[in-house]
N, C-alpha and C positions, 0 to 999 in steps of 0.2 A: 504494500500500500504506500502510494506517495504521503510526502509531506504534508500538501495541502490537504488532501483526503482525509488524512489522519485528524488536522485541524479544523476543517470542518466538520468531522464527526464529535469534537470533541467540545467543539465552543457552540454552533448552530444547533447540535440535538444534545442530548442531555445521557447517550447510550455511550457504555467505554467498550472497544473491542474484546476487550480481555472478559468485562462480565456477560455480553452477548454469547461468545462462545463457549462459557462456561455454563450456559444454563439450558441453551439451546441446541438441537442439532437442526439445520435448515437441507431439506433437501428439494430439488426444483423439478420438477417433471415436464416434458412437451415430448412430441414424436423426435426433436433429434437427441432431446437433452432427459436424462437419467440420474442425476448424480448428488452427491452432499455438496455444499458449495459453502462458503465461508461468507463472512460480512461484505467483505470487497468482493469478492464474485456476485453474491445477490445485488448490491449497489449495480456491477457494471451491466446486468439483467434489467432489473425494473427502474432505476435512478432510487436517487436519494429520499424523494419526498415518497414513495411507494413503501421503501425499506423501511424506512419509520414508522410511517403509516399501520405497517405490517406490525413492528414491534412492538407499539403501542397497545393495541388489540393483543398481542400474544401476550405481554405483560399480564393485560388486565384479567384475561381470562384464567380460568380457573381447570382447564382443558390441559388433559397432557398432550393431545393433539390438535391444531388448530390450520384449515386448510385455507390456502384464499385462490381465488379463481380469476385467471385476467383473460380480456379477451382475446386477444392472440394465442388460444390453446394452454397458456403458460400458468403449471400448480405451481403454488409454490405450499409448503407446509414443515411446519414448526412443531417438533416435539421436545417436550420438557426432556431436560434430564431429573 
């Protein structure tokens, strides 16, 4: 993750990478895409204001799973650790 990225993850949202991937496992689904993918890989998928959006809702919930649907075929889904 660059610099900037880094710093606007850390000044403009209020999530730090280290507890994101500590709590969460993300993994993103479409026909070409299968895979876990980390904070900066879902950032370079959906952008920033999506990623948030996401996280915010999986924070709040109370779900050890929690799926969201875009429309361009693209899952994305958050499981507790």
């Amino acid at each position: 993750m660059t610099d900037v990225a880094y710093n606007i993850l850390c000044t403009q949202y209020r999530w730090l990478v280290s507890y994101i991937s500590a709590n969460y496992r993300i993994k993103v689904y479409s026909r070409a895409i299968n895979r876990l993918v980390g904070v900066w890989g879902l950032v370079s998928l959906v952008g920033f204001d999506l990623c948030f959006k996401f996280l915010n809702r999986a924070y709040s919930s109370i779900d050890d799973k929690l799926t969201f649907k875009l429309r361009r075929g693209l899952k994305v889904t958050f499981y507790s650790r």
